[in-house]
Structure formats: structure tokens, C-alpha cells
C-alpha positions as a Markdown table, in Angstrom:
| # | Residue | x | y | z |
|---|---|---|---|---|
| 1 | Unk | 36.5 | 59.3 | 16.2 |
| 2 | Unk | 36.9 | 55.7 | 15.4 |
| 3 | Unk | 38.7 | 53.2 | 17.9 |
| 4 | Unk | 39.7 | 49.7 | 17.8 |
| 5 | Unk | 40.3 | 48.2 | 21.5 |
| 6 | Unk | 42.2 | 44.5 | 21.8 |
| 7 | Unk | 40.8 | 43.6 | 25.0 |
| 8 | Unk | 41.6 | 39.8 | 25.6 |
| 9 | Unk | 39.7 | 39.2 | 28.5 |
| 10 | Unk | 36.5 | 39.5 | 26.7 |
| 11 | Unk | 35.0 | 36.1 | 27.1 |
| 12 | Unk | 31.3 | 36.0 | 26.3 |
| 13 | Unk | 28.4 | 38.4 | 25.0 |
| 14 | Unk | 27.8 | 39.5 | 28.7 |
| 15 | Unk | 31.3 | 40.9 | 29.2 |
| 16 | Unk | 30.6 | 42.3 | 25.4 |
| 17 | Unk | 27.4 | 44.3 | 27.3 |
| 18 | Unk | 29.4 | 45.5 | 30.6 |
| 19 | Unk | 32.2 | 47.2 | 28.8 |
| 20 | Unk | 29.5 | 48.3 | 26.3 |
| 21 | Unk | 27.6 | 49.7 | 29.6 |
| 22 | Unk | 31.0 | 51.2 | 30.7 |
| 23 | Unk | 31.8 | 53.1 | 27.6 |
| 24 | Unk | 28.3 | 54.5 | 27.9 |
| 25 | Unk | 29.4 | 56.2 | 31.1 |
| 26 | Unk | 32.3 | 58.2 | 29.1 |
| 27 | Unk | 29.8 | 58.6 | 26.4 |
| 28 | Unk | 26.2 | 57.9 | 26.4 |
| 29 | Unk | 25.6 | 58.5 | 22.1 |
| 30 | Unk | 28.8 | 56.5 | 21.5 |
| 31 | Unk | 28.1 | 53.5 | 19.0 |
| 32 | Unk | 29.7 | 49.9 | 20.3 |
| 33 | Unk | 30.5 | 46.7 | 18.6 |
| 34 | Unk | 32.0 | 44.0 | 19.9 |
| 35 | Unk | 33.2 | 40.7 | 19.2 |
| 36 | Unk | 34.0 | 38.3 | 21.4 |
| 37 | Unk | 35.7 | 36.1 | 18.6 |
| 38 | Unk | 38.4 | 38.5 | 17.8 |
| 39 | Unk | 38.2 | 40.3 | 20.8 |
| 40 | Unk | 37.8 | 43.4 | 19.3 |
| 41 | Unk | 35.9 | 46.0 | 20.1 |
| 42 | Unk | 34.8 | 49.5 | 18.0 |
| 43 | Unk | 33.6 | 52.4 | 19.1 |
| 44 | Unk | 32.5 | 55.4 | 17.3 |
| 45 | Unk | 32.5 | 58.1 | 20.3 |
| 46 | Unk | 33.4 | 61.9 | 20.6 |
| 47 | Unk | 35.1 | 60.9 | 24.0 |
| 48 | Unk | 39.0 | 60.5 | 24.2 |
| 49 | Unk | 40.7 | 56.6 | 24.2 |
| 50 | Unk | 42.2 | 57.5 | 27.7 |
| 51 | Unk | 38.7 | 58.2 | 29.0 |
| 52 | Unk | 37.2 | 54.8 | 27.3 |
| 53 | Unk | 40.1 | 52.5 | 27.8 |
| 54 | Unk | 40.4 | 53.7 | 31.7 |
| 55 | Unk | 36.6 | 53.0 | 32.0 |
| 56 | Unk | 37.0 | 49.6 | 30.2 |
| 57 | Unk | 39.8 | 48.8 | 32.6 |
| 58 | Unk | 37.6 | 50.4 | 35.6 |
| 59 | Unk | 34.9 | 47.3 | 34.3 |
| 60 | Unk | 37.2 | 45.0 | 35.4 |
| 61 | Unk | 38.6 | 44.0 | 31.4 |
| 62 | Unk | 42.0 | 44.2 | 29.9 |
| 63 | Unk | 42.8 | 46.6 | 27.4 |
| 64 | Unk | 45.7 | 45.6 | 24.8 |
């Protein structure tokens, strides 16, 4: 499944790799991009959005 995450507290290319390392807890083959322009991020995962948004919030980032 394809999601798109607003997370506004994304500041910088090191917050872009901790919630990338978070979502890799949830699911390890998942596929991340983010942008810290936008502050958007996509994920290609099999896990569900409650599991990756709660460990993107468990990171310490905001998810819209």
C-alpha cells in the first residue's frame, strides 16, 4: 500500500532518516521518501497507517 504522511515537524534530512529508521521498525522492506520541503513523506509498506503513523509519532514527529 501507498501512503502519504503530512508531518510538519519534519525539519531537516536527519529528522527525514529517524522517522525513515522508525518506519523500518513497523516494516523493515518498506520503501521511504521524504521531503523535507513539502513535508511529505511516502511510503510503500505492507504494514497498516496506524502502525506507521503511531511509530512516526513514537519518534518524536507530528503526523497531520
Amino acid at each position: 500500500m501507498t501512503l502519504q504522511l503530512k508531518v510538519p515537524n519534519m525539519a531537516c534530512s536527519a529528522c527525514g532518516k529517524n522517522i525513515t529508521k522508525a518506519v523500518k521498525t513497523v516494516d523493515p522492506a518498506a520503501t521511504i521518501q521524504t521531503d523535507t520541503k513539502t513535508k511529505l513523506v511516502h511510503i510503500e509498506t505492507q504494514a497498516l497507517k496506524a502502525a506507521v503513523t503511531e511509530a512516526i509519532t513514537a519518534a518524536g514527529y507530528t503526523v497531520a
